[in-house]
N, C-alpha and C positions, 0 to 999 in steps of 0.2 A: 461509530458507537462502540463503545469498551462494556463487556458485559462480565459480569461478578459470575460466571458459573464454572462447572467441571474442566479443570483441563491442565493449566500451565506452569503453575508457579507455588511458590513457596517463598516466605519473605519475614524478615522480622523488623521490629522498629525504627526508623531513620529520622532525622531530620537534616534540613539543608538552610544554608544564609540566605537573602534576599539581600539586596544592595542597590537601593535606590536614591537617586536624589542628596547622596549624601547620608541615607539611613542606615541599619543594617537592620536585620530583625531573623531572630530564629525561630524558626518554622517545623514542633514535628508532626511528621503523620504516623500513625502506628498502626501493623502489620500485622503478620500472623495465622493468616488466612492460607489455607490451602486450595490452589485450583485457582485463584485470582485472576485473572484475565484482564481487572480494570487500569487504568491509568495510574493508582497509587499503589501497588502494592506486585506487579506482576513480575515474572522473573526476571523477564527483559535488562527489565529497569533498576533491581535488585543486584544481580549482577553487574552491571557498569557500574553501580555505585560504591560496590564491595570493592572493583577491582582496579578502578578505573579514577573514583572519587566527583563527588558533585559539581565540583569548578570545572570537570572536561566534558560534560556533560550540554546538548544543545538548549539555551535558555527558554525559547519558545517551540514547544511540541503542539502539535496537530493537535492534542485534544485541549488546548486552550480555547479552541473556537466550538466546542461544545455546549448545549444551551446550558451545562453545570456552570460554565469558566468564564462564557463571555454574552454581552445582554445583545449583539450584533450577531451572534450565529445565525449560518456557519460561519463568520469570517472573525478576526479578531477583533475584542472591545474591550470595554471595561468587564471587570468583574461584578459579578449580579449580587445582590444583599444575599448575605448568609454564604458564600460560593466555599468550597471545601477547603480545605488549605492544599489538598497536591495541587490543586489550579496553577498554584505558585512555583511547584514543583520543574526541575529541569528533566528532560528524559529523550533518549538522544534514539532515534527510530533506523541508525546503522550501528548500533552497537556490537557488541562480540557477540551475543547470541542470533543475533536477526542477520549479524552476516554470515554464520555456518548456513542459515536458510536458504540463501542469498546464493551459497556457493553452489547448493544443489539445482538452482534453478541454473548457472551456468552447465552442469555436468547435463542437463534436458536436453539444455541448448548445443552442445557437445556432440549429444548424439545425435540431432539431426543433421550436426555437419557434417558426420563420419559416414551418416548414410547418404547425403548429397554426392562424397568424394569416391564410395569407396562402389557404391551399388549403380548400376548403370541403365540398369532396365526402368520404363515410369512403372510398372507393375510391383517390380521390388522396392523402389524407395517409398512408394502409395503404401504397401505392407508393415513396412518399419517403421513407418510414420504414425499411419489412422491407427492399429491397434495400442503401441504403448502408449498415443494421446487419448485414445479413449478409454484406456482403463485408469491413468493420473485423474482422468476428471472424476473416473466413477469411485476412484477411493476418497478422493477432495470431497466429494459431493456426499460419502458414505461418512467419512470424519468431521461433515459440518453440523450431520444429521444427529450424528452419537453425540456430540456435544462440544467437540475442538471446531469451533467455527472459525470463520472466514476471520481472517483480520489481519490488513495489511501491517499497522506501524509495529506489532510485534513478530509479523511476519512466518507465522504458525504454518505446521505443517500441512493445514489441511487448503491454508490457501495457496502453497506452493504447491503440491498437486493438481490444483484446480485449474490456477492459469497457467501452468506447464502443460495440461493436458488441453484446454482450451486454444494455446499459443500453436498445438499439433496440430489442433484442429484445423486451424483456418489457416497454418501454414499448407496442411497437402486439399485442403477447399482452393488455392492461391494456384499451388499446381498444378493441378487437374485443370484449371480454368487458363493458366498462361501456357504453360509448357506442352500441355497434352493436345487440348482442344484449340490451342493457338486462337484465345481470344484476349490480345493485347492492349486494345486499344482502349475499353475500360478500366485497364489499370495505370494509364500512362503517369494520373498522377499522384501512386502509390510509388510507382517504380522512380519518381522524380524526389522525392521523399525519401524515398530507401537508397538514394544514390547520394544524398547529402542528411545522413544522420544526425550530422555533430552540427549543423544547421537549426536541424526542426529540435533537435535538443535543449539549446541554447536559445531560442524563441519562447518555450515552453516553462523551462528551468526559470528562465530569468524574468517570466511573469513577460514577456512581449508580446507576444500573441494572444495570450487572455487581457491585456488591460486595452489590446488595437479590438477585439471583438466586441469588448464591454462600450467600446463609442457609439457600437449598434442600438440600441433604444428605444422602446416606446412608454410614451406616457410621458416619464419620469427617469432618470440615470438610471436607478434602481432596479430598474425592469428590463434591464437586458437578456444579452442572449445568456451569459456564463452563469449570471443567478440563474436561469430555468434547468439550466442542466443541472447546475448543483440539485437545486428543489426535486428535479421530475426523474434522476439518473436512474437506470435500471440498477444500479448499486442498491439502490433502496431494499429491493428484495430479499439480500443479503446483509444481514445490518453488521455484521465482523468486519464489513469493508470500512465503515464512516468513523 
């Protein structure tokens, strides 16, 4: 969910083609808003299109399956009577702003290599670990509250603190539990998974393992297992995530 309050953007008026079927149709939306956060007007998106231009821009974004964009949410559909015109909008969720974000959750993850390579003791790496994840989450959690919330596709800094310091978290929970207390055997098939990444990546990425899950069913197709999780996700709680 994209929400219109304090935080991110500044924007002025745009429009973009549509090229359908043979059609073409121009399409504006108008800006102007400071703090924007939503789907049509945020910087994100502002920026790629200043600098970047609308043709390179990804044609179907995440918030088309929104009950604004689409009458099948959360999944893609037709657009619902009266539906906004950015629905139609292209808006691309690795763009040059959302990857500077992007870089710093590498530089977290940086650090915990440097403390795996360089710190030898489990007492010192448990150190370097729990407290800068626990303080990433308490500022994530502190800047969701002020008003920069959660939100992955423009990828704000208050949810890169969150799951950098959340990712701390249950990296030295993971330690403590294989390395120190040598209880292996419940994570065999974490550790089978983390041996073949570009595996479970590509399962995932490529929609194989959520449409082999979705065969699960009761009742009706529609009631499977991947709709519940969408519907009942603990994401809910945070609505910057959806």
């Amino acid at each position: 969910m994209y929400r219109n309050q304090n935080g991110l953007s500044v924007g002025g008026p745009y429009s973009h083609i549509l090229c359908c079927h043979g059609s073409i149709e121009l399409v504006k939306v108008k800006c102007g808003m400071r703090g924007d956060v939503g789907p049509a007007c945020n910087v994100v998106g502002y920026l790629d299109r200043t600098l970047l231009g609308i043709n390179h821009l990804h044609p179907r974004p995440v918030y088309q399956r929104t009950p604004d964009c689409s009458t099948k949410s959360p999944d893609y559909g037709p657009l619902p009577p009266g539906a906004p015109n950015w629905c139609k909008a292209p808006f691309d969720p690795e763009g040059l702003l959302s990857s500077l974000s992007s870089v710093g959750s590498c530089f977290i993850g940086l650090h915990f290599g440097h403390v795996l390579v360089h710190r030898k003791e489990h007492y010192s790496r448990i150190w370097h670990w729990f407290f800068p994840a626990l303080g990433l989450l308490a500022v994530g959690l502190m800047l969701h509250i002020l008003g920069m919330e959660f939100n992955k596709p423009l990828y704000s800094f208050s949810y890169l603190c969150f799951t950098g310091g959340a990712a701390g978290l249950v990296l030295t929970g993971f330690y403590l539990l294989v390395d120190v207390y040598g209880w292996r055997q419940p994570t065999v098939l974490l550790e089978w998974m983390g041996m073949h990444a570009l595996l479970m990546y590509t399962l995932v990425a490529c929609g194989v393992l959520p449409a082999a899950l979705q065969g699960f069913y009761w009742g009706s197709p529609d009631n499977n297992l991947i709709a519940w999780i969408v519907v009942h996700g603990p994401w809910h709680y945070f609505q910057g995530f959806n």
